[in-house]
N, C-alpha and C positions, 0 to 999 in steps of 0.2 A: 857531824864531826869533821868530814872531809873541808866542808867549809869554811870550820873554824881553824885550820892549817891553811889553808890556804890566804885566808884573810890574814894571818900572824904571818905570810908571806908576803904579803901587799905591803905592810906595814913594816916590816924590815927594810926591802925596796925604796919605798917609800922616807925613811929614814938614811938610805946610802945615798938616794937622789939629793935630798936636801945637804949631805954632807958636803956631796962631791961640787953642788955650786956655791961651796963657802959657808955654809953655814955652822954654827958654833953651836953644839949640845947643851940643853937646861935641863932642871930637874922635874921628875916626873914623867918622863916622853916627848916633853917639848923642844922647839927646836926651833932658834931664831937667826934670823939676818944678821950678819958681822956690821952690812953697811946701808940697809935701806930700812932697817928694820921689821922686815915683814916676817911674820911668825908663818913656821910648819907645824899645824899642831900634830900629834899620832894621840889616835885614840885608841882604847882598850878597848875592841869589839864587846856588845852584849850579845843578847838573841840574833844569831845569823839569819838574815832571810835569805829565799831561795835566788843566791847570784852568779849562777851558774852562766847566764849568758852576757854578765859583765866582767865577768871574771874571762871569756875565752873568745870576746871579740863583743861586737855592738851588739845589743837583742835584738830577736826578732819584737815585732809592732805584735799587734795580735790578730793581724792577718798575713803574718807572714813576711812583708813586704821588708825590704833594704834597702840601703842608699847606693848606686852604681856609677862610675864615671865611667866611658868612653873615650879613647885614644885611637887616633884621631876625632876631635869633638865635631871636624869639618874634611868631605869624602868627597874628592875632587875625582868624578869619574875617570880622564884620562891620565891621571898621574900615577906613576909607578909606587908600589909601596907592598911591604908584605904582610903586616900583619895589624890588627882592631883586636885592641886589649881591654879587656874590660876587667877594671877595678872594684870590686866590692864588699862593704863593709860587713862582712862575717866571718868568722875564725875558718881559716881553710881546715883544720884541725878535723874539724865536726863536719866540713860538706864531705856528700858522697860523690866524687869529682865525678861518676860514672852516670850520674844523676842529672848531671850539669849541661843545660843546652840554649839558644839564643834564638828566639823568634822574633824573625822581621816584619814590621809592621807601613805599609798592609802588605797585603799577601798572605802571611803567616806563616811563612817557609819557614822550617828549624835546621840551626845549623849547630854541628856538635863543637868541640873547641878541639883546635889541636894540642892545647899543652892546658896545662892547671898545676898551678904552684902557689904558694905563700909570698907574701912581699914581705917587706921589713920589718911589719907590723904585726905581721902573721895572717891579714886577710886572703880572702882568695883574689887570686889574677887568674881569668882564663883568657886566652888568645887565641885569635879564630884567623882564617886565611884571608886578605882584605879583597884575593879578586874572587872569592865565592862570594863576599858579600857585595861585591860592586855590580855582580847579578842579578841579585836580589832586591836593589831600591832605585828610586828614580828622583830626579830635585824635584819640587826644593828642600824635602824631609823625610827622615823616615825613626817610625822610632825603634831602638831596639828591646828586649825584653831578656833577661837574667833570671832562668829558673834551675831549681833543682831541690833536695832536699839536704837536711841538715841535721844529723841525729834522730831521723825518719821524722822531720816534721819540712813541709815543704816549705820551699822562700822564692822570693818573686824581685826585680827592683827593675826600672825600666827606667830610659832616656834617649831625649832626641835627637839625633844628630842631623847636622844643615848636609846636605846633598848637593852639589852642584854640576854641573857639564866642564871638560875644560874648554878655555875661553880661545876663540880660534886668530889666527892670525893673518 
């Protein structure tokens, strides 16, 4: 039942979205283009399936696994900088942020993050100190790893980032 509120809340959404870029109300729940003619259709949900993890960010795979970005994607060892932000597609909502920690590869050092917050989207961002991890890797790569769990089920996502020396003069 929680489902079917919440999907008749998509679908409202859903309907304010198409308003708000022009689009002009038909009958039935449909909802068309003023100028390009592209239809929005809204449909009356039937049998809800279980969409609990598109409903409050990307699902997990069924291992677990997520998509991760890295910022800075490229770790110029003698450059100044204070923080490697990693972006990843899961509802910050549901991680247990206390959960949440970054293994450098190789070595396999884990480093905890200093901050964990929601972006725009509502994923989680965690941000870790960049001269802890300018410690821990050497060029020309190192990958990083994103673990922790998520409504007590664990998630993983991993990426590589270019390493280099800075360049002398």
């Amino acid at each position: 039942m929680k489902n079917r509120a919440v999907i008749s809340s998509l679908v409202i959404v859903a309907a304010m979205l198409c308003a708000s870029e022009g689009y002009a109300k038909k009958a039935k729940g449909q909802v068309a283009a003023k100028r390009n003619r592209t239809r929005c259709e809204l449909v009356r949900p039937g049998p809800v399936p279980d969409m609990a993890g598109w409903i409050t960010g990307v699902p997990l795979a069924g291992d677990g696994e997520i998509a991760i970005q890295a910022s800075p994607s490229v770790l110029v060892l003698g450059q100044q900088g204070n923080w490697m932000t990693i972006h990843a597609d899961i509802a910050f909502a549901a991680v247990d942020s206390g959960s949440v920690v970054l293994t450098v590869a190789p070595g396999g050092a884990e480093v905890t993050p200093n901050a964990t917050f929601a972006d725009d989207r509502g994923d989680l961002v965690a941000k870790f100190a960049l001269e802890a991890l300018k410690k821990l890797v050497d060029p020309p790569s190192a990958t990083l790893t994103l673990a922790g769990t998520s409504d007590g089920v664990p998630f993983y996502g991993s990426t590589t980032i270019t390493v280099r020396d800075l360049p002398k003069k």
